[in-house]
Backbone as a printed PyTorch tensor [residue, N CA C, xyz], in Angstrom:
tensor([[[ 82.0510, -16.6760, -41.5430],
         [ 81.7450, -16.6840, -40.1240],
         [ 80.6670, -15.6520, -39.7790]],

        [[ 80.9560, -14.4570, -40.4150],
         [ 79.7460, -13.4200, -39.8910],
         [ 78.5900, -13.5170, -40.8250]],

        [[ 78.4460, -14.5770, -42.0220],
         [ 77.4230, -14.4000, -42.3470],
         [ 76.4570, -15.9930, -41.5270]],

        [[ 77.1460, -16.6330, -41.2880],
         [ 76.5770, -17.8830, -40.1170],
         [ 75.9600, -17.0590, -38.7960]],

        [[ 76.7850, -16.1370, -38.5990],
         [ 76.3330, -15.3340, -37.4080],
         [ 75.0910, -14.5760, -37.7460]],

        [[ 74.9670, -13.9200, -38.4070],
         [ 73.8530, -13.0660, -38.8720],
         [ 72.6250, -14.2220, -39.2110]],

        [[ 72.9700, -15.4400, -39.5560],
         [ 71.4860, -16.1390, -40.2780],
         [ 71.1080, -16.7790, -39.1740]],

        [[ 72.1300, -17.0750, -37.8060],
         [ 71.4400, -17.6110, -36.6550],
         [ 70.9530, -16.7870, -35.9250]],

        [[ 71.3960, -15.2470, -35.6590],
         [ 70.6870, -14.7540, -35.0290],
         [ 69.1540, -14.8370, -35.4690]],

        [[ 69.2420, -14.6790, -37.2370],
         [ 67.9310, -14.5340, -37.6440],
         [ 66.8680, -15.2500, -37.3550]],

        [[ 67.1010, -16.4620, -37.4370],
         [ 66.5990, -17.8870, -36.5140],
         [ 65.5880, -17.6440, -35.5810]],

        [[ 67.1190, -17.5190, -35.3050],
         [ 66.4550, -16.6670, -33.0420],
         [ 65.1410, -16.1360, -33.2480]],

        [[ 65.4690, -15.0080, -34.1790],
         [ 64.3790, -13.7050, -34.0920],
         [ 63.1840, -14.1170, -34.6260]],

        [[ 63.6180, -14.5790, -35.2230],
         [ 62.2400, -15.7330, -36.2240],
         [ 61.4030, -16.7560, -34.9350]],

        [[ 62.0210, -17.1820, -34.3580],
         [ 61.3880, -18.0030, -33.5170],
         [ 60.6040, -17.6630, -32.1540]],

        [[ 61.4470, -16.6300, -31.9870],
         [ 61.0320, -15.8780, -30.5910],
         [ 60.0050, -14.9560, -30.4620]],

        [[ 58.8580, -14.7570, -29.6160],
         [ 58.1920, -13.9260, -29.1280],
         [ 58.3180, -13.1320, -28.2740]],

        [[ 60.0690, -13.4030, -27.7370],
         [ 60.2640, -12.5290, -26.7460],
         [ 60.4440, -10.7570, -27.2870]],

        [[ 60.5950, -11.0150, -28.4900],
         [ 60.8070,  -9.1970, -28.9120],
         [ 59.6500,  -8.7810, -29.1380]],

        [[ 59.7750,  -7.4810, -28.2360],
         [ 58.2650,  -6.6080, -28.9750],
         [ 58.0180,  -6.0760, -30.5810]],

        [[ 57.1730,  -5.6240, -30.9030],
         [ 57.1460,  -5.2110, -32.4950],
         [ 58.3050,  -3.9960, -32.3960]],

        [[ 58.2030,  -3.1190, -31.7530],
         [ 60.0670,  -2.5580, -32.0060],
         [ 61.0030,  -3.0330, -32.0000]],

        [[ 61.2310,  -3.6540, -30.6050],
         [ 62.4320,  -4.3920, -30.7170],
         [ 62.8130,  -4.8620, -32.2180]],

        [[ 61.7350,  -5.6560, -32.4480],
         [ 62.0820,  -6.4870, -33.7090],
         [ 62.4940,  -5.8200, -35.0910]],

        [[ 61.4560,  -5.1980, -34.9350],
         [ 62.0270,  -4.0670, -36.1900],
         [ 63.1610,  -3.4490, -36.4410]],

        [[ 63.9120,  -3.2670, -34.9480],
         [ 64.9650,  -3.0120, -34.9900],
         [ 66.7090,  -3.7840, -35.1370]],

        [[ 65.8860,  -5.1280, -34.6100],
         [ 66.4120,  -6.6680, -34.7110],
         [ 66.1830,  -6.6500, -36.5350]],

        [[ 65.3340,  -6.8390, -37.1950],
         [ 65.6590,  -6.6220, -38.5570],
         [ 66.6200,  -5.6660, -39.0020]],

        [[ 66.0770,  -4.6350, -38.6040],
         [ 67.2790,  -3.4590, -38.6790],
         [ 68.5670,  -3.5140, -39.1800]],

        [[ 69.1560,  -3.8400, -38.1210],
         [ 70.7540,  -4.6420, -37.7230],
         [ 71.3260,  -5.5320, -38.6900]],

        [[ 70.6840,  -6.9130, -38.8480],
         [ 70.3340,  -7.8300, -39.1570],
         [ 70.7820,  -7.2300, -40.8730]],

        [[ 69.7410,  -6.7400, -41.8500],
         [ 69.3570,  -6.1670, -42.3670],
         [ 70.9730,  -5.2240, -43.0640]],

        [[ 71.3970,  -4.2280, -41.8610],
         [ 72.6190,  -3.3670, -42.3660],
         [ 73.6380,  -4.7000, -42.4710]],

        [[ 73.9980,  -5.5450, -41.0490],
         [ 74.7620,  -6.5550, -41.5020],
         [ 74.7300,  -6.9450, -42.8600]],

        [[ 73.8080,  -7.7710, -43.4000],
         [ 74.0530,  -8.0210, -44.7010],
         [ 74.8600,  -7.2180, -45.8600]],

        [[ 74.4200,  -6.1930, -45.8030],
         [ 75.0460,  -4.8290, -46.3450],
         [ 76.4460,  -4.8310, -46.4170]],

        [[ 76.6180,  -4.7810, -45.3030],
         [ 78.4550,  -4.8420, -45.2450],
         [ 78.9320,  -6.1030, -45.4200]],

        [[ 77.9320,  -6.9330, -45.4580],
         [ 79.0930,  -8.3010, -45.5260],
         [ 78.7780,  -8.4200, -47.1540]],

        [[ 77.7620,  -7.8680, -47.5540],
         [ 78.1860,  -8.0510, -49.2500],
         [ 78.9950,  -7.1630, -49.6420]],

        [[ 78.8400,  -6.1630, -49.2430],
         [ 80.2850,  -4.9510, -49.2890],
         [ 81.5710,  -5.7560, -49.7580]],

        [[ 81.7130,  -6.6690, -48.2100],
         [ 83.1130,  -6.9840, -48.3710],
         [ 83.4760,  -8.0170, -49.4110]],

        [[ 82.5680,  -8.8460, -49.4890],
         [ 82.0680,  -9.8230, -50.9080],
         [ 82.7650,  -8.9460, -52.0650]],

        [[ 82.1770,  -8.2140, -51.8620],
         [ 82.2730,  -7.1940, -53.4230],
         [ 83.7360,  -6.7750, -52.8220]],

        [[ 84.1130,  -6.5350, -52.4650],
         [ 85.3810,  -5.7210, -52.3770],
         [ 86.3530,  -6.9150, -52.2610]],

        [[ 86.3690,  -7.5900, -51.7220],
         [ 87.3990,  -8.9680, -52.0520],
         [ 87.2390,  -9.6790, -53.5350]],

        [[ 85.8210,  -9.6560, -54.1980],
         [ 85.8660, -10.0610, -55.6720],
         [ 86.8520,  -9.2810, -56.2090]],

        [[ 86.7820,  -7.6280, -56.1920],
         [ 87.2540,  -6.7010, -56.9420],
         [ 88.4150,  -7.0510, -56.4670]],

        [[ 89.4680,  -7.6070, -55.5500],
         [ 90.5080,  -7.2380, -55.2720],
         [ 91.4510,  -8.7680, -56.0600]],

        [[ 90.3670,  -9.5220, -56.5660],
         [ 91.1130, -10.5940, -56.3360],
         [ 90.9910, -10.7470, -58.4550]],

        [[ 89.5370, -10.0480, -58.7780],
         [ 89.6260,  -9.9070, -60.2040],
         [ 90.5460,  -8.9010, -60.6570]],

        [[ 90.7860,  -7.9980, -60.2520],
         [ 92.1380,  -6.7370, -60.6930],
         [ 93.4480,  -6.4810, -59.5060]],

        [[ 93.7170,  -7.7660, -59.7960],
         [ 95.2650,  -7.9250, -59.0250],
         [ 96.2940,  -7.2180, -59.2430]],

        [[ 96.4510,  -6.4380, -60.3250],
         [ 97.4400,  -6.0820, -60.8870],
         [ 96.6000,  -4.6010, -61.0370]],

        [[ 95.2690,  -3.9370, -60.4840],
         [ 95.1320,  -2.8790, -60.7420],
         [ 96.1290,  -2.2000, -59.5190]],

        [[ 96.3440,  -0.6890, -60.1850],
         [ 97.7240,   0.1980, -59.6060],
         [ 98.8990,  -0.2820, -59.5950]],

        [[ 99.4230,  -1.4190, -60.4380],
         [100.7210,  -1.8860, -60.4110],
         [101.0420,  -1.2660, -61.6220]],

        [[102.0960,  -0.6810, -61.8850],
         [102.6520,  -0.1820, -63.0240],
         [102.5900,  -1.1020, -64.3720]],

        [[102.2920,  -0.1260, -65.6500],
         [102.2300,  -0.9000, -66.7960],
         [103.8990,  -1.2750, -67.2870]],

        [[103.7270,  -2.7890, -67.9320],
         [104.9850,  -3.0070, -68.7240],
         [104.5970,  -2.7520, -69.8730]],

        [[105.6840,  -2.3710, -70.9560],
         [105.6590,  -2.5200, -71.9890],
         [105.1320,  -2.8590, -73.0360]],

        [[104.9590,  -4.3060, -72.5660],
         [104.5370,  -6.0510, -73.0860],
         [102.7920,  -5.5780, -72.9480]],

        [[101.9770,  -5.0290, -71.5460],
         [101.0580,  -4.7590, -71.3650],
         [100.5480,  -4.1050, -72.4890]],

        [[101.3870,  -3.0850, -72.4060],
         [100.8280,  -2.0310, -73.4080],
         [100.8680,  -2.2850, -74.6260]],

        [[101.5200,  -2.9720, -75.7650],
         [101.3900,  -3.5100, -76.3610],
         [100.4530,  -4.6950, -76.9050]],

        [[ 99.8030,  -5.1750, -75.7230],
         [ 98.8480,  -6.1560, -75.3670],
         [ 97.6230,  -5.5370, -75.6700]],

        [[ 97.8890,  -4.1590, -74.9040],
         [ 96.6720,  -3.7890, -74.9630],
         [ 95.8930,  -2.7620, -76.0230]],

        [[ 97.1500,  -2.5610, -76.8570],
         [ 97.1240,  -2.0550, -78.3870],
         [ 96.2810,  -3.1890, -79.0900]],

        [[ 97.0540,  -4.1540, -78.9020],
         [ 96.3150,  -5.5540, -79.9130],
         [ 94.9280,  -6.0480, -79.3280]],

        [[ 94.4490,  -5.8380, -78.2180],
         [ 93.1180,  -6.2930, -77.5440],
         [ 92.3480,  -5.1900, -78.2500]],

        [[ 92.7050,  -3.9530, -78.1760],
         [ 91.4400,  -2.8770, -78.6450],
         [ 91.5720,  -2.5830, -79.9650]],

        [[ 92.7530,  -2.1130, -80.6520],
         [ 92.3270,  -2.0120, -81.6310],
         [ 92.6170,  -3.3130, -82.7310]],

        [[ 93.1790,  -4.4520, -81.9960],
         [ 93.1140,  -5.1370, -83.4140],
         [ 92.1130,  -6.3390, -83.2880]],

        [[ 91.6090,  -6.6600, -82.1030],
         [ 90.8510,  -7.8390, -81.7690],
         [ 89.3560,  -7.0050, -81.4560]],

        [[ 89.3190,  -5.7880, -81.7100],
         [ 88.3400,  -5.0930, -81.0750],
         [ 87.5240,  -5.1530, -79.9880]],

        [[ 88.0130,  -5.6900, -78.6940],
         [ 87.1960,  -6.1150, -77.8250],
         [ 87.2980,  -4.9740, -76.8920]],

        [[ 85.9490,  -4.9340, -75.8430],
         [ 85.8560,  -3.9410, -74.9540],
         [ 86.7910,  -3.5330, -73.8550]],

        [[ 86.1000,  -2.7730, -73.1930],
         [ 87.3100,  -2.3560, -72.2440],
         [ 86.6510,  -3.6670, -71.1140]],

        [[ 86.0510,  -4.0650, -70.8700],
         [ 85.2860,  -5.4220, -69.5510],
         [ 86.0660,  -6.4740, -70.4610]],

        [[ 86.0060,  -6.8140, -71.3310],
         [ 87.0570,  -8.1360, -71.7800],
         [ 88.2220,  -7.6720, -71.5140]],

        [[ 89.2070,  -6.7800, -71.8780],
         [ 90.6030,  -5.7080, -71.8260],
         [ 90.4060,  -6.4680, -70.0030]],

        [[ 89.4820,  -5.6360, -69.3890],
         [ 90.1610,  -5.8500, -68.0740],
         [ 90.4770,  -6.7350, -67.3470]],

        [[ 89.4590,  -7.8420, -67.9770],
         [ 89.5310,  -9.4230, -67.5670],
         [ 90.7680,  -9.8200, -67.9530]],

        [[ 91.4580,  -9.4340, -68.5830],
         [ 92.3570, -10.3290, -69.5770],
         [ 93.8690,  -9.9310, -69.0100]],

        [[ 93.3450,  -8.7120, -68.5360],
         [ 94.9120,  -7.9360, -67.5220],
         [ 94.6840,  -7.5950, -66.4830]],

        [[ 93.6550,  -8.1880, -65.4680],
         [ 93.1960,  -8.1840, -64.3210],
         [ 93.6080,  -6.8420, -63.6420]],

        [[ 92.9470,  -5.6140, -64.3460],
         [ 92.8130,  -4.3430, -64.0210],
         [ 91.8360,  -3.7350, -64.2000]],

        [[ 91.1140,  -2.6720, -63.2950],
         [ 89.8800,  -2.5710, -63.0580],
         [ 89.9590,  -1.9750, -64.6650]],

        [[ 88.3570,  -1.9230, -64.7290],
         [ 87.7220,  -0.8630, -66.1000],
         [ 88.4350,   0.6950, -66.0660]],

        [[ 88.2970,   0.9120, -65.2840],
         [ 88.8290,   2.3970, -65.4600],
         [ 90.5080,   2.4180, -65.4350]],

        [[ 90.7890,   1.5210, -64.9970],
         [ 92.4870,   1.3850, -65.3220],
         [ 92.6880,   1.4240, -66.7400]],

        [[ 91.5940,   0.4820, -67.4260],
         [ 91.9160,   0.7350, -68.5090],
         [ 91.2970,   1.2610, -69.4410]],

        [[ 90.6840,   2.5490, -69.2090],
         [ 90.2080,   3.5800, -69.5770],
         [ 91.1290,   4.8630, -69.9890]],

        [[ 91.9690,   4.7790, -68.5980],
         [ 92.6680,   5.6160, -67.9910],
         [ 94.1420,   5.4330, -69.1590]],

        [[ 94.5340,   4.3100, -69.4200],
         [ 95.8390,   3.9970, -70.0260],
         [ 95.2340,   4.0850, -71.3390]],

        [[ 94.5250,   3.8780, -72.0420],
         [ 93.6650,   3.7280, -73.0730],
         [ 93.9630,   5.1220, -73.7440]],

        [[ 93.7990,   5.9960, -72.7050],
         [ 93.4720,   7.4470, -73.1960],
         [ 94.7640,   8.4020, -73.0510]],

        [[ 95.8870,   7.5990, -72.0420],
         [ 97.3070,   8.1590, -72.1100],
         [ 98.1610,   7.7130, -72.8480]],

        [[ 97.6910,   6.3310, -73.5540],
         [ 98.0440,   6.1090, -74.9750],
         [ 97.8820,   6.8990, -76.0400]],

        [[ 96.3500,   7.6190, -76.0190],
         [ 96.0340,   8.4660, -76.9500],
         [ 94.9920,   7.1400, -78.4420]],

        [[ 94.9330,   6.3920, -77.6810],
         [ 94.0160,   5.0310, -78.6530],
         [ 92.2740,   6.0540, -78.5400]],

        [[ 92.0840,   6.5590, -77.5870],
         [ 90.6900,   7.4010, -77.2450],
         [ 90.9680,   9.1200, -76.9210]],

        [[ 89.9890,   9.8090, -77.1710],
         [ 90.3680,  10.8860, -76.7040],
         [ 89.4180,  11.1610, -75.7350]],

        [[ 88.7140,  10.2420, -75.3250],
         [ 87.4800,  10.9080, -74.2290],
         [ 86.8010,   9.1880, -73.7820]],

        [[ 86.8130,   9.3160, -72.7150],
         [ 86.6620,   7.9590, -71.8410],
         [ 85.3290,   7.2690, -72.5530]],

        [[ 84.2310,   8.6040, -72.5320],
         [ 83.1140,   7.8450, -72.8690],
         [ 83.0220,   7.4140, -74.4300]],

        [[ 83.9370,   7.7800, -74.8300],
         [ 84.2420,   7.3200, -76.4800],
         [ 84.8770,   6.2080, -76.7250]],

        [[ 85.0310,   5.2160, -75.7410],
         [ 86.0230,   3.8930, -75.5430],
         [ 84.7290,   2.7790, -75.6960]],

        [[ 85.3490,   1.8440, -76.3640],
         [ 84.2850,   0.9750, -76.7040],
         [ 84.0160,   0.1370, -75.7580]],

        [[ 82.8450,  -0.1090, -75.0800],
         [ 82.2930,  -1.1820, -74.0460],
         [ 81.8440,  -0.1140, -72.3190]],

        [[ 82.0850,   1.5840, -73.1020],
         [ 81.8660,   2.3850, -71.8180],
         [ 80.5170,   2.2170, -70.9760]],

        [[ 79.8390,   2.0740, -72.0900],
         [ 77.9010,   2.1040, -71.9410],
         [ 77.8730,   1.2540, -70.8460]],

        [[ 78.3750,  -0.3540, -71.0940],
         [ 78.4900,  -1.8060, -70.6490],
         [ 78.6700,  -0.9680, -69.2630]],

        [[ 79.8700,  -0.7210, -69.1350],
         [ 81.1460,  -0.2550, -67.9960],
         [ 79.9920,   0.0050, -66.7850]],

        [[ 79.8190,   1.5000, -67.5110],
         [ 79.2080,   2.0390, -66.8370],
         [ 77.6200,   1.6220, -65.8630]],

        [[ 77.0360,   1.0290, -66.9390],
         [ 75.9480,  -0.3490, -66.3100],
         [ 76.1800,  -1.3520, -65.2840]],

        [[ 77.5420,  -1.3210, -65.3150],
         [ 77.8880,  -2.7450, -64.2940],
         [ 78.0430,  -2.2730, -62.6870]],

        [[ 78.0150,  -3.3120, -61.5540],
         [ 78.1220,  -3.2550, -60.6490],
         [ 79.9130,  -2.2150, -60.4560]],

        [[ 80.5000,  -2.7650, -61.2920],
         [ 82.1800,  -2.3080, -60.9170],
         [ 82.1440,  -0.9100, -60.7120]],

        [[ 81.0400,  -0.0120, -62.1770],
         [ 81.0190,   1.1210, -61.9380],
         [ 80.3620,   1.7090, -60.4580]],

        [[ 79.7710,   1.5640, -59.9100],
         [ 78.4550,   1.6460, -59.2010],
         [ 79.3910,   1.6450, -57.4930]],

        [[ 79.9720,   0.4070, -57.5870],
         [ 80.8800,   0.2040, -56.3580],
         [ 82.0890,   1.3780, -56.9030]],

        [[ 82.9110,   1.2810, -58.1560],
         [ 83.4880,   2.7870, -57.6200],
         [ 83.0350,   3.6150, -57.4550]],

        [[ 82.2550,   4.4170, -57.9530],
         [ 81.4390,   5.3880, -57.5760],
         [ 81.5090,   5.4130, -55.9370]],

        [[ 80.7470,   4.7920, -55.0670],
         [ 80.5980,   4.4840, -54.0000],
         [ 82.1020,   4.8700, -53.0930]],

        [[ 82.8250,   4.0150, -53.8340],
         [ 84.1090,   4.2120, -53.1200],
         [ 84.7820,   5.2080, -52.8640]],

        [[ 84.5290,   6.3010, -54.2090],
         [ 84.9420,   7.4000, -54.6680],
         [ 84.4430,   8.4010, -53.2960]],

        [[ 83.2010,   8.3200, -53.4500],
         [ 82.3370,   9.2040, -52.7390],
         [ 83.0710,   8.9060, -51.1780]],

        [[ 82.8420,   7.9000, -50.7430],
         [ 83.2080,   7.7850, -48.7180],
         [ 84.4510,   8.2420, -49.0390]],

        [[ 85.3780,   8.0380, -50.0280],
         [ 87.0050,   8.6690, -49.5430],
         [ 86.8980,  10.1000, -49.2610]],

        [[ 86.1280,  10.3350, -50.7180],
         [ 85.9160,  11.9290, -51.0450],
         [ 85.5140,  12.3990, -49.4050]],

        [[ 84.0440,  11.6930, -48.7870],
         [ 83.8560,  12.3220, -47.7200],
         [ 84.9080,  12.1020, -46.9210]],

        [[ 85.5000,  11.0030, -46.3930],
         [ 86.3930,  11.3520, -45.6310],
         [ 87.4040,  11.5160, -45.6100]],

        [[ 88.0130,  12.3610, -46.4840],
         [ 89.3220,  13.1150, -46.6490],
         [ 88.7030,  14.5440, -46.4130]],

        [[ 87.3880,  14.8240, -46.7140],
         [ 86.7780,  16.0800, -46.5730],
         [ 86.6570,  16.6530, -45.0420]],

        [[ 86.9360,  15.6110, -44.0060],
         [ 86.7640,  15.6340, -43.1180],
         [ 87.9100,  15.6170, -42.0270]],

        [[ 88.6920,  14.7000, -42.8200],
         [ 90.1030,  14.8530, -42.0330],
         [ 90.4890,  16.4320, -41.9460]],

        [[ 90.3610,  16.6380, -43.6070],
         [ 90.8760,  18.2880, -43.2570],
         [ 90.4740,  18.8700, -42.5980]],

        [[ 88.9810,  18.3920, -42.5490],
         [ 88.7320,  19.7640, -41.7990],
         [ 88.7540,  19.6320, -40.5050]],

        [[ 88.9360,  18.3070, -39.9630],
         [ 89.6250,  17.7440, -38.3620],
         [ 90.8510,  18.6600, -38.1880]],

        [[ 91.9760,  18.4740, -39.2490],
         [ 92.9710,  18.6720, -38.8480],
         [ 93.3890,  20.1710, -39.3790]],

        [[ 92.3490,  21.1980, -39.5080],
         [ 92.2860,  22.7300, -39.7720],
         [ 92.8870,  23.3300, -38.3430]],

        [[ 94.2030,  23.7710, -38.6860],
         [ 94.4290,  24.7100, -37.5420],
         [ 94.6760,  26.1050, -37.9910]],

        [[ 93.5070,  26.9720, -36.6780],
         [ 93.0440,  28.2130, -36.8550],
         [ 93.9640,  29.2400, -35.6540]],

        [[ 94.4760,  29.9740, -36.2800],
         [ 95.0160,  31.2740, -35.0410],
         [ 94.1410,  32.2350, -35.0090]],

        [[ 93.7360,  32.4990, -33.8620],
         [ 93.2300,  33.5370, -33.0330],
         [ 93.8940,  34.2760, -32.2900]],

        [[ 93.7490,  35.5350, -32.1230],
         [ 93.7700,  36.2350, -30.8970],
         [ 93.7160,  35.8480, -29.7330]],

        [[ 94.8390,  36.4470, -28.7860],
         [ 94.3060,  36.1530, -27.4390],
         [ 92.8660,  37.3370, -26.7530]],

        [[ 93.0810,  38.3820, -27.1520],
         [ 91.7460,  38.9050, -27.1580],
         [ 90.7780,  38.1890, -27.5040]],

        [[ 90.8950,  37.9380, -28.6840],
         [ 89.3580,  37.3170, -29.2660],
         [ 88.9770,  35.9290, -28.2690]],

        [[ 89.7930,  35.1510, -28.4880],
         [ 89.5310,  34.3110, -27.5540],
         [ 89.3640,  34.1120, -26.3450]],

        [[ 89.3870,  35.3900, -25.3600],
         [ 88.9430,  35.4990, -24.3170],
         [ 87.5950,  36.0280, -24.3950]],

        [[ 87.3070,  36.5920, -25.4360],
         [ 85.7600,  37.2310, -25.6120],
         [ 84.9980,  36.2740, -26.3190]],

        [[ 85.3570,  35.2330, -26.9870],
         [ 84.6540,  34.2520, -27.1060],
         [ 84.2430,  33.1770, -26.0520]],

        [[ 85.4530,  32.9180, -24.8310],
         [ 84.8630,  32.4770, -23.7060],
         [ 83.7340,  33.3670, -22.9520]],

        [[ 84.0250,  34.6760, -23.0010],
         [ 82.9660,  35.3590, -22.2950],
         [ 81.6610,  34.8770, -23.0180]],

        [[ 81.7430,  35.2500, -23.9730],
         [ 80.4360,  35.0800, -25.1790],
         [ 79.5550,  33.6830, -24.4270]],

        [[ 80.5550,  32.7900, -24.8710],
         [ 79.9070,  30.9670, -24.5290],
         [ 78.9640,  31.3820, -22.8810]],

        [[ 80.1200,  31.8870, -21.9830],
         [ 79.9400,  31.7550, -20.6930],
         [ 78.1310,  32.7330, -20.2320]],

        [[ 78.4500,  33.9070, -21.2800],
         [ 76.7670,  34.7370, -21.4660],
         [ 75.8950,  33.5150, -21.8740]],

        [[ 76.3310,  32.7890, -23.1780],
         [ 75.1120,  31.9150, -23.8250],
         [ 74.5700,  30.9760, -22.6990]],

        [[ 75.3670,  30.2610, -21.6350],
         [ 74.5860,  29.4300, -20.9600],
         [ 74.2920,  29.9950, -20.0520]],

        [[ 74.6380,  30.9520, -19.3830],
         [ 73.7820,  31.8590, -18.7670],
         [ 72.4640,  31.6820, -18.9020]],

        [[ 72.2000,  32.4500, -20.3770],
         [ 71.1810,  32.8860, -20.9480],
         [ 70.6300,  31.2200, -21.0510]],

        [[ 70.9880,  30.3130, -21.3240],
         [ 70.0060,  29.0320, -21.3980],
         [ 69.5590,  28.5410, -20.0070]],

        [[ 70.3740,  29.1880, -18.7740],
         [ 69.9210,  28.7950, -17.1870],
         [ 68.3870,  29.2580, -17.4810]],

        [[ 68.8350,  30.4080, -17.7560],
         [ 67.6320,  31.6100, -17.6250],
         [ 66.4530,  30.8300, -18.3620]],

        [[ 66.6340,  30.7380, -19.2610],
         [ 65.5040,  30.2020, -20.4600],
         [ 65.0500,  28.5660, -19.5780]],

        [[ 65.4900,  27.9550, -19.4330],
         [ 65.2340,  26.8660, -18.7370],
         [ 64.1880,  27.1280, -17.4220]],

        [[ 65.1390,  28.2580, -16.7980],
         [ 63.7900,  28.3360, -15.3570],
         [ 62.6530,  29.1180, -15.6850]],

        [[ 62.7760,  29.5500, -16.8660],
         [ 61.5620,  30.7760, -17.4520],
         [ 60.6460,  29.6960, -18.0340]],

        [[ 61.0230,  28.3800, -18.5850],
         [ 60.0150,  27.6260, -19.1460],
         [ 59.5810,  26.5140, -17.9830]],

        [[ 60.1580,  26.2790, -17.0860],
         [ 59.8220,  25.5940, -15.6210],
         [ 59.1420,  26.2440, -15.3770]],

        [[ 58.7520,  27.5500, -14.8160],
         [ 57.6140,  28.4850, -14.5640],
         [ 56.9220,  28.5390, -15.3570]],

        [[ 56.7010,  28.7830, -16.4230],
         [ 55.8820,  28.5530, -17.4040],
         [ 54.3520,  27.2800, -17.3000]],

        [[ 55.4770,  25.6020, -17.0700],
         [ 55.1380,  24.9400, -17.1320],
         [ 54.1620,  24.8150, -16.0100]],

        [[ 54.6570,  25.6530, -14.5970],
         [ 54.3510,  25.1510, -13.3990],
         [ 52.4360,  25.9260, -13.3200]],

        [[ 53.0330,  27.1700, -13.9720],
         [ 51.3320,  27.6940, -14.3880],
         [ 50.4310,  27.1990, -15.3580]],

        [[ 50.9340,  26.9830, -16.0090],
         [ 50.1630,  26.2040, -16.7600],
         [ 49.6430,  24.5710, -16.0720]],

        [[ 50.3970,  23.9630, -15.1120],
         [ 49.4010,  23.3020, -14.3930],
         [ 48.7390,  23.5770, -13.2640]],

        [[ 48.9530,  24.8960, -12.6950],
         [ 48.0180,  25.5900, -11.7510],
         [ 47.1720,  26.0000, -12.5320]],

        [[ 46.9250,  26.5310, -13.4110],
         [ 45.6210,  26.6130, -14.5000],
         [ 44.7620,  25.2200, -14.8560]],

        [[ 45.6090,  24.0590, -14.8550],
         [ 44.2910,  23.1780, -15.3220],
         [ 44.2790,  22.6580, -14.1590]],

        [[ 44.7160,  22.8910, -12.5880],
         [ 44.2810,  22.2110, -11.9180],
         [ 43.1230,  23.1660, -11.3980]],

        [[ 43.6410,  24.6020, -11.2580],
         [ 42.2620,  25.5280, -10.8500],
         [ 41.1790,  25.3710, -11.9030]],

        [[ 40.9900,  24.7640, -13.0140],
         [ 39.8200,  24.4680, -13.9080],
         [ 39.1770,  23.7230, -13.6930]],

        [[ 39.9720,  22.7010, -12.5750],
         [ 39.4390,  20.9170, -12.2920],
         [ 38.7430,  21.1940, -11.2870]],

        [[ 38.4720,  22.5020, -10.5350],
         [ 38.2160,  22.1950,  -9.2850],
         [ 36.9270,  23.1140,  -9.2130]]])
């Protein structure tokens, strides 16, 4: 639905002369990030629907499975994950708490891994949580102060805009001579 939406607006924009060269640019713009997120979600519904079973606890049977996929069929960790519909790094991660690897990038098919879109989108994913968990905290940082201090920090604020009244009518005057100067030049 929103990608029908996005290709008719495009239409529109395509057809019309009513936008100026900004407007439009900015009409691309939009247009433009839309796509973005709607392949986002593309990608994020592939991933959800190819590793169904990623974060579900390993059975047994798995693990055993996945003894015989790596070391006896030798296949990578991108075949491994296809085959137990768990992301790459799931099975990186179990790979190495097995003790089959001792270091992720020493797992066969990492190079691949790492080349692929899967890596690239976690990465990505990694990062916005990272930022915004970085942020919650620090939303939800509660600080004690003084009631002293905090009355001298209202004073403080209450000096600063003061001081910006001041600065404001000092550059209004400023301004106002400076066009009594080029008008006494004009004349």
């Amino acid at each position: 639905m929103l990608a029908i939406k996005i290709v008719r607006l495009a239409v529109i924009a395509f057809n019309t002369n009513a936008f100026t060269p900004f407007k439009r640019r900015l009409f691309y713009y939009k247009i433009e990030n839309n796509f973005k997120l709607f392949s986002i979600i593309i990608n994020i519904m592939e991933m959800e629907t190819m590793f169904k079973n990623a974060g579900e606890p390993w059975t047994p049977e798995e693990e055993r499975q996945l003894n015989k996929l790596y070391n006896e069929d030798m296949l990578d960790i991108m075949e491994i994950s296809k085959i137990h519909c768990r992301a790459p790094g799931g099975i990186l991660s179990r790979l190495k708490l097995l003790k089959y690897i001792t270091h992720r990038q020493l797992a066969r098919g990492y190079d691949l891994y790492k080349k692929s879109n899967f890596y690239n989108q976690a990465i990505q994913i990694n990062k916005e949580n990272y930022k915004k968990n970085l942020t919650e905290k620090l939303d939800n940082t509660l600080i004690s102060i003084c009631k002293n201090d905090y009355i001298e920090l209202q004073h403080d604020v209450k000096e600063m805009k003061n001081d910006i009244k001041d600065l404001k009518n000092s550059i209004k005057e400023l301004v106002e001579m400076m066009k009594a100067a080029y008008d006494f030049e004009d004349v």
